[in-house]
ZADO-627917 format. One record per residue (C-alpha): x, y, z; residue in one letter. Coordinates in steps of 0.02 Angstrom, whole numbers, plus 50000, padded with zeros to 5 digits. Layout:
<x X | y Y | z Z | residu a>
...
//
This chain:
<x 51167 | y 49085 | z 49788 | residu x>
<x 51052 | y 49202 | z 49718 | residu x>
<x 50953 | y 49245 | z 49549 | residu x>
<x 50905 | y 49444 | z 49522 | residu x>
<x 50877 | y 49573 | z 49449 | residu x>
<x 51018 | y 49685 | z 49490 | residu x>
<x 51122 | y 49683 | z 49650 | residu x>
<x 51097 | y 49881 | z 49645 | residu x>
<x 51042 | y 49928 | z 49844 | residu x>
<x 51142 | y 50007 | z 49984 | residu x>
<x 51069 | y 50096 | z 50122 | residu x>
<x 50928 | y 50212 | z 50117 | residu x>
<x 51015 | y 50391 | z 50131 | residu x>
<x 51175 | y 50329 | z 50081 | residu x>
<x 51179 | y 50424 | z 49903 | residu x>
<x 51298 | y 50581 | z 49883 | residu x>
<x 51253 | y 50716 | z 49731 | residu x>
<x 51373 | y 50697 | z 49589 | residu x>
<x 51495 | y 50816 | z 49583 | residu x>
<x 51498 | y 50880 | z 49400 | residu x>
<x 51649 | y 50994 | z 49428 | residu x>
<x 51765 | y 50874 | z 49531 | residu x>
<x 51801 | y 50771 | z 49363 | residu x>
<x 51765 | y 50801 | z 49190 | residu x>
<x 51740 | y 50674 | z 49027 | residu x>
<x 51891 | y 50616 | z 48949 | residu x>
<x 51938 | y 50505 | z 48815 | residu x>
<x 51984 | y 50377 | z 48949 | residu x>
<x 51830 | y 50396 | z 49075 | residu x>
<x 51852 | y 50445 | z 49247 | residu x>
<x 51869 | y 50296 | z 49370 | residu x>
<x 51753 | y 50319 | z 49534 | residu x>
<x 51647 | y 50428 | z 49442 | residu x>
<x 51508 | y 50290 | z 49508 | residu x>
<x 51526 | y 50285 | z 49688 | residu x>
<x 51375 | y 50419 | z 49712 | residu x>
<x 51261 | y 50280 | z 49608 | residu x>
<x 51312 | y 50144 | z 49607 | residu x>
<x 51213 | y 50030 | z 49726 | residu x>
<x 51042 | y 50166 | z 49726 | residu x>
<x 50887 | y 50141 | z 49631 | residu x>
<x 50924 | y 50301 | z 49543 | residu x>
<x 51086 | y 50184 | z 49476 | residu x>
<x 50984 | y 50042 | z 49434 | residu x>
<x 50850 | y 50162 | z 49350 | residu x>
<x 50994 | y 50217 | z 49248 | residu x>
<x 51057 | y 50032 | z 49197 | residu x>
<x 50870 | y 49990 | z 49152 | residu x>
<x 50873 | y 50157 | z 49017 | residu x>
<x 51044 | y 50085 | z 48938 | residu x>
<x 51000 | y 49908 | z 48932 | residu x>
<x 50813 | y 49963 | z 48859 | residu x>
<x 50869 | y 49923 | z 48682 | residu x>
<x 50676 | y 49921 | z 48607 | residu x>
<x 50669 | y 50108 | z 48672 | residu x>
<x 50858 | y 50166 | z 48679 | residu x>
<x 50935 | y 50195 | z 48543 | residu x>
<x 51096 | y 50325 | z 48477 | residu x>
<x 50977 | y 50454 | z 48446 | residu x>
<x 50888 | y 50452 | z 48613 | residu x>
<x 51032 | y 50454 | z 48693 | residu x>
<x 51106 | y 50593 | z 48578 | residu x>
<x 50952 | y 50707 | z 48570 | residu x>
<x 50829 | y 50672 | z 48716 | residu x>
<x 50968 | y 50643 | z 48840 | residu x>
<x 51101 | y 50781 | z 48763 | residu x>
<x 51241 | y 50651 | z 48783 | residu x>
<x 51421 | y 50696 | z 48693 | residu x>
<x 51380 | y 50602 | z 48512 | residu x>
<x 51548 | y 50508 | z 48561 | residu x>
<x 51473 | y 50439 | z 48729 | residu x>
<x 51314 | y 50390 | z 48644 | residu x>
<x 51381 | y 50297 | z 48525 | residu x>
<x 51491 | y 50199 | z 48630 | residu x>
<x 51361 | y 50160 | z 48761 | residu x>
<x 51233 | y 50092 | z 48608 | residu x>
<x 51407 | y 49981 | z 48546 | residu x>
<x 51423 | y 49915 | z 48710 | residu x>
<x 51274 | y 49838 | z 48739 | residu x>
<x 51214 | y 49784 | z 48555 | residu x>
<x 51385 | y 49687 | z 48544 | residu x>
<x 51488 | y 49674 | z 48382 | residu x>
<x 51350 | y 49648 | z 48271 | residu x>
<x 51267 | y 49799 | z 48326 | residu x>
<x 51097 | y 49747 | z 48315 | residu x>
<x 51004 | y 49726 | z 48493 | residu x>
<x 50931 | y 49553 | z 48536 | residu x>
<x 51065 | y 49462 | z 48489 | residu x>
<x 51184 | y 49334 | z 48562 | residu x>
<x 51333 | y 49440 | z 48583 | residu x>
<x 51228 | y 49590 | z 48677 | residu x>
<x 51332 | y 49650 | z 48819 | residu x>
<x 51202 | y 49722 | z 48942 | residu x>
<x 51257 | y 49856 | z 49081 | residu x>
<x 51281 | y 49759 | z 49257 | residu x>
<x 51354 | y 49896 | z 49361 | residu x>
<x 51376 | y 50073 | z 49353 | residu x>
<x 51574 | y 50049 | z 49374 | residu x>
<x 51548 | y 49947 | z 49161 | residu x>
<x 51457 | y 50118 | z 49122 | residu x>
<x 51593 | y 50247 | z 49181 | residu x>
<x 51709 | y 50124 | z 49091 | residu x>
<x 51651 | y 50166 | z 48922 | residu x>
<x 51735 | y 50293 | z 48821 | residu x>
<x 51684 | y 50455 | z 48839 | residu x>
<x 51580 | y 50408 | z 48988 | residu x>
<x 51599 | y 50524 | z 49133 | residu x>
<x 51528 | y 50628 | z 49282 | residu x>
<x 51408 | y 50746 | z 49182 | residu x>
<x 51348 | y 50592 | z 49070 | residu x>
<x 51309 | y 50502 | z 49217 | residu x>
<x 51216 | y 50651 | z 49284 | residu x>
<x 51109 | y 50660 | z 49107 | residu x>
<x 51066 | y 50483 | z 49120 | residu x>
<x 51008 | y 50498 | z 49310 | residu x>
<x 50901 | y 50651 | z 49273 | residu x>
<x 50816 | y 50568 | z 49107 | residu x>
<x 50791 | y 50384 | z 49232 | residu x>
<x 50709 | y 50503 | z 49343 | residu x>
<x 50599 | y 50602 | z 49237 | residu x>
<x 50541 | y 50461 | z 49127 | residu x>
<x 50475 | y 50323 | z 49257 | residu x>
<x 50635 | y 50204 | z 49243 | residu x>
<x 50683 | y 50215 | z 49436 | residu x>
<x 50598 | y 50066 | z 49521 | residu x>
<x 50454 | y 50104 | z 49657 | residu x>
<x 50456 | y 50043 | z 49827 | residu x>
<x 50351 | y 49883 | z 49767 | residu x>
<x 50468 | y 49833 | z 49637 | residu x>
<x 50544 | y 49677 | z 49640 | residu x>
<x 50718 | y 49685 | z 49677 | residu x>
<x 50756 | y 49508 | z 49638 | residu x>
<x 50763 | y 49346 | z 49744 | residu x>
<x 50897 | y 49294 | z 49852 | residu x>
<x 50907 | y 49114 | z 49918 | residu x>
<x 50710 | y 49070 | z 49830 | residu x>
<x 50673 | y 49242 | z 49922 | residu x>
<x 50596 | y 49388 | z 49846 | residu x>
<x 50626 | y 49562 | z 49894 | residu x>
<x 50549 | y 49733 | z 49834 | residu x>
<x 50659 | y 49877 | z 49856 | residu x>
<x 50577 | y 49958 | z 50001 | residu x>
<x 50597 | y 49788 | z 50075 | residu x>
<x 50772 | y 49773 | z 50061 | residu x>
<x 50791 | y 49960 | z 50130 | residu x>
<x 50708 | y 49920 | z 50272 | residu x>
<x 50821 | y 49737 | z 50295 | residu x>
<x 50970 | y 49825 | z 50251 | residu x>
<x 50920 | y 49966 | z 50400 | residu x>
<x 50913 | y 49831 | z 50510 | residu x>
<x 51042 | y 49722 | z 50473 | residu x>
<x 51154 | y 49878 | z 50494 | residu x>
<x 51093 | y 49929 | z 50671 | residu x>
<x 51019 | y 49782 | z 50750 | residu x>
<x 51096 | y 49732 | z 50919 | residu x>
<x 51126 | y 49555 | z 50953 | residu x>
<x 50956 | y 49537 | z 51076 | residu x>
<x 50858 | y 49601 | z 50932 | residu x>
<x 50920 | y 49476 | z 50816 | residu x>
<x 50894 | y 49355 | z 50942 | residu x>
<x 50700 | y 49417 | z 50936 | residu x>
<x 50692 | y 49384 | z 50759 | residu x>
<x 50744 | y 49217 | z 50756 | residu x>
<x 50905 | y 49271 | z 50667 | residu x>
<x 51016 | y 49098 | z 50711 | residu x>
<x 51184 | y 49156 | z 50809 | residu x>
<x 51301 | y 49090 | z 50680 | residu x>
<x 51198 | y 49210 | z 50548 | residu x>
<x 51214 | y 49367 | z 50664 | residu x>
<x 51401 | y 49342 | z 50715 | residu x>
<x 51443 | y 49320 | z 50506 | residu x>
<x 51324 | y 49466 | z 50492 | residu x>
<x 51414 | y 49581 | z 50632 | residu x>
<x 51567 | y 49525 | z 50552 | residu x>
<x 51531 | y 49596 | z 50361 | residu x>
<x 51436 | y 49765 | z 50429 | residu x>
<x 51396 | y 49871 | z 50353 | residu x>
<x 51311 | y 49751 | z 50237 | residu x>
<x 51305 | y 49875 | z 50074 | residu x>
<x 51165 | y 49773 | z 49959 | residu x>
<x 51049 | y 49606 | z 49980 | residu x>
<x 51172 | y 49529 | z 49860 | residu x>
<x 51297 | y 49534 | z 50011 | residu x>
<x 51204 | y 49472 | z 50143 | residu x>
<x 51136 | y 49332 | z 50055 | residu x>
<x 51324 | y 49267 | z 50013 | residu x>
<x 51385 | y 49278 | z 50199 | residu x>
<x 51406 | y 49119 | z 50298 | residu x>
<x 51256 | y 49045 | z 50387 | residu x>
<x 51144 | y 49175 | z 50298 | residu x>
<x 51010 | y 49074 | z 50201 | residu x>
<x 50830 | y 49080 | z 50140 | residu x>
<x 50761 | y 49065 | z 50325 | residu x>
<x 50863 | y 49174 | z 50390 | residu x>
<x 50817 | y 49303 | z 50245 | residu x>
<x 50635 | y 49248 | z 50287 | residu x>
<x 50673 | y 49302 | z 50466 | residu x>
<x 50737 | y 49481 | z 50428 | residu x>
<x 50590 | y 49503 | z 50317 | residu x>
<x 50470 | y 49474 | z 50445 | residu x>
<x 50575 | y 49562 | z 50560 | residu x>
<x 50546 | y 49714 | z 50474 | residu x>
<x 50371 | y 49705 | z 50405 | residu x>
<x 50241 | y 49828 | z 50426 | residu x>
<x 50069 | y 49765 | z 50522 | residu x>
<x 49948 | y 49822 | z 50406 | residu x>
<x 49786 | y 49739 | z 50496 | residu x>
<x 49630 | y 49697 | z 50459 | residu x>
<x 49624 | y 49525 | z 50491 | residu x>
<x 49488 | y 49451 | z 50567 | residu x>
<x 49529 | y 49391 | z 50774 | residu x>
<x 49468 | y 49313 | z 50917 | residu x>
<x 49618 | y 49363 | z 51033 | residu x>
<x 49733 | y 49491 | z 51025 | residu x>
<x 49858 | y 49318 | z 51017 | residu x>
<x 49786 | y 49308 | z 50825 | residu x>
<x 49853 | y 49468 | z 50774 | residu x>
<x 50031 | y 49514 | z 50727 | residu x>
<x 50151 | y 49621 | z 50826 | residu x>
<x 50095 | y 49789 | z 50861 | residu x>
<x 49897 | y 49753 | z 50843 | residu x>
<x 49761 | y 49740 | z 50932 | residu x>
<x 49616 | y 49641 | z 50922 | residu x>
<x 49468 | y 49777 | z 50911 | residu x>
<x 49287 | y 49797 | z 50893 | residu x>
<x 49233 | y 49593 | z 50950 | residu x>
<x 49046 | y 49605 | z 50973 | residu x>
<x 48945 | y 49508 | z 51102 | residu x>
<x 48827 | y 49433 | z 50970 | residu x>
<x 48996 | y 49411 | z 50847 | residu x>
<x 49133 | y 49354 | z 50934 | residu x>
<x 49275 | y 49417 | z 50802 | residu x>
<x 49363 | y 49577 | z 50783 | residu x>
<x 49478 | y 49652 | z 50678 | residu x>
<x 49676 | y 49665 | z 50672 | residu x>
<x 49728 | y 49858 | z 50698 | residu x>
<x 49862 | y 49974 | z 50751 | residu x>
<x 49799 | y 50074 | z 50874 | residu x>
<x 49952 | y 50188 | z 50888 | residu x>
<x 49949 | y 50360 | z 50878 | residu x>
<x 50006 | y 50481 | z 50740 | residu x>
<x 50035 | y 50651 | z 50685 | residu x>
<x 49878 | y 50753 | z 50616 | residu x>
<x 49746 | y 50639 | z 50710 | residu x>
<x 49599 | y 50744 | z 50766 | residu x>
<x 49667 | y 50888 | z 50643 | residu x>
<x 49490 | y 50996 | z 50551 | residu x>
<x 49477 | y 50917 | z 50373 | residu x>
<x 49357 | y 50938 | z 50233 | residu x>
<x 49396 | y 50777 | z 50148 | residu x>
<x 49525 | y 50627 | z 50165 | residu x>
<x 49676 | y 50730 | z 50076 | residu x>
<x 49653 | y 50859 | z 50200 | residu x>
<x 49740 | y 50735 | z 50328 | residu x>
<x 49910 | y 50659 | z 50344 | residu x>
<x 49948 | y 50483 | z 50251 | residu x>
<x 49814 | y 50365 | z 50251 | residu x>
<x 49720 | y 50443 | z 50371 | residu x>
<x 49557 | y 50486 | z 50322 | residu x>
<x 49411 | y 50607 | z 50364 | residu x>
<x 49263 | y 50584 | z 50466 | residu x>
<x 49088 | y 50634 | z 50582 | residu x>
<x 49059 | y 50775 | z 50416 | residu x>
<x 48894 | y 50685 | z 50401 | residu x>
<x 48881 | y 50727 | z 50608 | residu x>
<x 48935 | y 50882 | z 50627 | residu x>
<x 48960 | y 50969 | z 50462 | residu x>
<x 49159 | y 50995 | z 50510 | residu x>
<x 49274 | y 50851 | z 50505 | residu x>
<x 49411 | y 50779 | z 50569 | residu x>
<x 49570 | y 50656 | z 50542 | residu x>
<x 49557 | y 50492 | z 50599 | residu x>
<x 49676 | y 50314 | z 50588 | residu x>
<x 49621 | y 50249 | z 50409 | residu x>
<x 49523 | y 50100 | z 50472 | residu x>
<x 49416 | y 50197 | z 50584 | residu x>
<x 49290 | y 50209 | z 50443 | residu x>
<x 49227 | y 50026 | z 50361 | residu x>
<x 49131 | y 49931 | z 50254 | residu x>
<x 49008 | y 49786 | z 50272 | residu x>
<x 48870 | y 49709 | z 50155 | residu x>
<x 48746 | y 49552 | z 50127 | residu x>
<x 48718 | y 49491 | z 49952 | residu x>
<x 48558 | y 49427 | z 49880 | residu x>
<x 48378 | y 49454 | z 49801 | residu x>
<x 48229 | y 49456 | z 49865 | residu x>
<x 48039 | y 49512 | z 49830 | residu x>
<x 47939 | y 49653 | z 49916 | residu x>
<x 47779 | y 49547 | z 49955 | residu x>
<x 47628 | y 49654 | z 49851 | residu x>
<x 47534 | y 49622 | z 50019 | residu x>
<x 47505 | y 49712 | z 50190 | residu x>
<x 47663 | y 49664 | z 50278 | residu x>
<x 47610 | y 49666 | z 50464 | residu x>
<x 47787 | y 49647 | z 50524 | residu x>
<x 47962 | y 49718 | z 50446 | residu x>
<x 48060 | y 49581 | z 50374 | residu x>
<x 48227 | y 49600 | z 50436 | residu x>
<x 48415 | y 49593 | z 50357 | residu x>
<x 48554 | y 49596 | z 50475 | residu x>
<x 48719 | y 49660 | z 50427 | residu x>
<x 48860 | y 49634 | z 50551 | residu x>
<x 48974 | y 49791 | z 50615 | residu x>
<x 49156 | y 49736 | z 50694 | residu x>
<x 49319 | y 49779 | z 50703 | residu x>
<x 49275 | y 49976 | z 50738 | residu x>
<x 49315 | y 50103 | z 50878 | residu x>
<x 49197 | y 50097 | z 51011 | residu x>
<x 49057 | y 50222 | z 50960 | residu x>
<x 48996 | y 50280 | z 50799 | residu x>
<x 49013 | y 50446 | z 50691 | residu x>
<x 48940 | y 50438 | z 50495 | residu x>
<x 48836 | y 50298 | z 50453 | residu x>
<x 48771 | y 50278 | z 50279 | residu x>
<x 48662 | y 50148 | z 50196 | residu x>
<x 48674 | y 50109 | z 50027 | residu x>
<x 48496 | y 49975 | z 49982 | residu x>
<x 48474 | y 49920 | z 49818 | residu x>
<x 48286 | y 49923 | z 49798 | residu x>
<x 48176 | y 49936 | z 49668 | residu x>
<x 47995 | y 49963 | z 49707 | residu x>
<x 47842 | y 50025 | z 49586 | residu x>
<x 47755 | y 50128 | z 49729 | residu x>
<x 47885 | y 50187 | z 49844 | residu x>
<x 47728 | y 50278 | z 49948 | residu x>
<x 47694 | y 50110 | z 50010 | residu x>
<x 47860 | y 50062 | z 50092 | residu x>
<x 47928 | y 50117 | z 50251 | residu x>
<x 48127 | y 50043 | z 50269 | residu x>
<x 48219 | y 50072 | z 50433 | residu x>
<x 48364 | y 50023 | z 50551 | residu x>
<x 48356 | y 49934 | z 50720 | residu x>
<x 48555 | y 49970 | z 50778 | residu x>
<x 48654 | y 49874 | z 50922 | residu x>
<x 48640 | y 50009 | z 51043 | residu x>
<x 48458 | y 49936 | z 51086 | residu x>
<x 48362 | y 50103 | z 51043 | residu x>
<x 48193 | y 50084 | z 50943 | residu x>
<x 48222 | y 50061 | z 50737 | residu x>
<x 48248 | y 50241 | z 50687 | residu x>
<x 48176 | y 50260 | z 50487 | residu x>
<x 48265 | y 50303 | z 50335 | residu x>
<x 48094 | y 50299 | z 50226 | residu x>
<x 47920 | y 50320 | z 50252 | residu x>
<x 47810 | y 50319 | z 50099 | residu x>
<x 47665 | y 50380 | z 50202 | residu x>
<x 47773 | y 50554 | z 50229 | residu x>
<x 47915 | y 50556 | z 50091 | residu x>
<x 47877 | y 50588 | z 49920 | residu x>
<x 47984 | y 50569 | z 49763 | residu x>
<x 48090 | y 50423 | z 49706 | residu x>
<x 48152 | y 50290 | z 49826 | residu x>
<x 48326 | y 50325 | z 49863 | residu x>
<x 48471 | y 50189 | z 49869 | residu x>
<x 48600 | y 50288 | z 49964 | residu x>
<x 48544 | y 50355 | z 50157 | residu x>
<x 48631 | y 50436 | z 50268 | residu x>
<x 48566 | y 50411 | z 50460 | residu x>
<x 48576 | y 50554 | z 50589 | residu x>
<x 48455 | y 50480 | z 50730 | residu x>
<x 48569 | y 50322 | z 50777 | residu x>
<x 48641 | y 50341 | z 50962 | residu x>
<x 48808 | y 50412 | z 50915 | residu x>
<x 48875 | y 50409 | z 51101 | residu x>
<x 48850 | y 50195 | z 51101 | residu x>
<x 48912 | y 50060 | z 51050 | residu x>
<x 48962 | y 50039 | z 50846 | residu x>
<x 49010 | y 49859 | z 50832 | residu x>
<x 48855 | y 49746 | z 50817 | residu x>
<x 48707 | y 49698 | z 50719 | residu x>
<x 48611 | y 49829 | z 50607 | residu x>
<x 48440 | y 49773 | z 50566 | residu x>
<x 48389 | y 49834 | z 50393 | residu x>
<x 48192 | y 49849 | z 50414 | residu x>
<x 48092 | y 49856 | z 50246 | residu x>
<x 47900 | y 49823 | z 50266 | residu x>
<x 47751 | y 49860 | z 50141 | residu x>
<x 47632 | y 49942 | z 50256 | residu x>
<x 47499 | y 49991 | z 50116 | residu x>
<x 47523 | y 49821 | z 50019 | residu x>
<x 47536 | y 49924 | z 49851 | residu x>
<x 47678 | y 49886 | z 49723 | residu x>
<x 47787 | y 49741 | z 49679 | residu x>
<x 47978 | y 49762 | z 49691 | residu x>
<x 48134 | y 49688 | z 49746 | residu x>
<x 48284 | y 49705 | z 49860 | residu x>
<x 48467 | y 49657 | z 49829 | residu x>
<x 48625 | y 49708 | z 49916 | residu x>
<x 48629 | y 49798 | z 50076 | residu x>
<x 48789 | y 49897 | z 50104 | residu x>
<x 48831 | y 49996 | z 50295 | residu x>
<x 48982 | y 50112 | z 50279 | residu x>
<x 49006 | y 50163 | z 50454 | residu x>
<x 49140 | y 50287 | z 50534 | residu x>
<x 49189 | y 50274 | z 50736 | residu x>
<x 49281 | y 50363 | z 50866 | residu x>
<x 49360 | y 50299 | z 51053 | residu x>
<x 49235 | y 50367 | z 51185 | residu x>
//
């Protein structure tokens, strides 16, 4: 049993171009002209343009899409039923590609016109768009790809490791190849947990969950970056990929996700796995005491889940202050070297910056760890305030 959208999915790679000269239109349609849609997203994106009756109307058809005026107006008839206004009772919507190659007048070269104006004007669905639910579960399309893939290739030990019951995977070996989720969700012994299964099967670690073990983190992760002082670490695949360590100027200079890092270090940079580079912050408000501050009062924001050692580190301090001369604001890292300074009023003139980039932190020990933002009015001049502290923090394997 099963509610959806459309049962419109067969294999990734499956789709053949349509040959406009093998058929042509005729006053009866040509039957099969479907089989190189019918089942792809580029199908359902053309279904989703006919039965778009706010936006789709004869003359779109006729004019934008350069339909014959015969094919138009038999598509339009179809669908608004025999009253011929849309929103009605007696609608007919398109199900399958095999209705639209039925109409009149319908044939190869219409279908290719339809596919071409789905593409251009955003009605093929995107990887994350829901597909529809099959047995209470839901599927995007890249999901059922990817399910579909493996339902098609899997041997019987790796359904085994996905918890696939036997009396699913014989039904399942039996029926392949499995052409749409539609299909697999009406075979014997296939039901929602078993479509649960395959899902999970096939899912993509992202990471970035917080762990104590590497036992907390999903297939394919590792638990990285636990400090001493912390305890936690962060989900991430470690694997390797192609472009990693590749020169870059900026993020887009490197494949995928990956992203760019140690500019800040070394003026040149280079492509790294995407979480290599990170985030952290502390919240709140506090006054600057208008006083001589004999000691630094001390904010600690907590590094984990990084490499091992670090490359840009940036500090972003929300502080307002009416005689930035009198402030001096530093770090005290992990790696146990003395507090290095971002500010000292007694040698920096101009306005008190927010955003500071650090150069004079160990870069060859440890990244993960506690970062003690240091702010201390050593003339006792001024009144002002601090509010979020922000570490954005890059890192490297040693």
């Amino acid at each position: 049993m099963r509610t959806f959208l459309a049962t419109l999915l067969v294999l990734t790679g499956c789709t053949a171009s349509v040959d406009l000269d093998a058929n042509s239109d005729s006053a009866e349609g040509v039957s099969g002209s479907t089989s190189a849609l019918e089942g792809t997203r580029e199908g359902y994106g053309v279904l989703l343009l006919l039965n778009d009756g706010e936006g789709t109307s004869f003359e779109l058809l006729d004019d934008a899409v350069a339909l014959d005026r015969r094919a138009a107006e038999n598509l339009v008839a179809h669908r608004d039923g025999a009253d011929g206004v849309f929103g009605t009772r007696d609608d007919d919507l398109f199900d399958t590609l095999a209705e639209v190659d039925a109409v009149r007048w319908v044939g190869p070269s219409a279908l290719a016109k339809l596919t071409e104006f789905a593409q251009l004007n955003d009605y093929v669905p995107g990887d994350d768009d829901l597909l529809g639910s099959f047995d209470r579960v839901d599927f995007t399309y890249a999901q059922a790809e990817d399910v579909l893939a493996f339902v098609n290739s899997a041997t019987s030990e790796e359904f085994s490791a996905a918890s696939v019951p036997s009396r699913a995977v014989t039904s399942i070996l039996a029926a392949r190849p499995v052409e749409t989720v539609d299909v697999l969700a009406s075979l014997y012994w296939v039901g929602t947990r078993t479509l649960e299964h395959l899902l999970e099967a096939v899912a993509v670690p992202v990471g970035g969950e917080d762990c104590a073990t590497v036992d907390d983190c999903a297939a394919g992760l590792r638990c990285v970056g636990r400090p001493l002082d912390f305890g936690y670490g962060k989900c991430r695949d470690i694997s390797g990929q192609p472009g990693l360590q590749d020169d870059c100027a900026g993020d887009s200079d490197c494949n995928g996700d990956q992203i760019c890092i140690a500019e800040s270090v070394y003026g040149q940079g280079y492509c790294a796995l995407h979480w290599m580079r990170d985030s952290f912050e502390v919240e709140g408000e506090a006054s600057i005491p208008s006083v001589v501050m004999s000691e630094p009062v001390a904010t600690p924001i907590i590094v984990y889940g990084q490499a091992s050692v670090p490359e840009d580190i940036a500090f972003d301090i929300d502080i307002e202050h009416s005689d930035p001369s009198s402030l001096w604001i530093g770090v005290k890292p992990p790696t146990g070297q003395e507090p290095v300074t971002l500010w000292d009023g007694a040698t920096m003139t101009g306005p008190l910056p927010t955003h500071y980039v650090d150069r004079s932190i160990y870069r060859d020990d440890q990244v993960n760890g506690s970062y003690q933002v240091l702010i201390q009015n050593v003339g006792g001049r001024g009144e002002g305030t601090v509010g979020e502290m922000r570490i954005t923090i890059s890192s490297r394997w040693d």
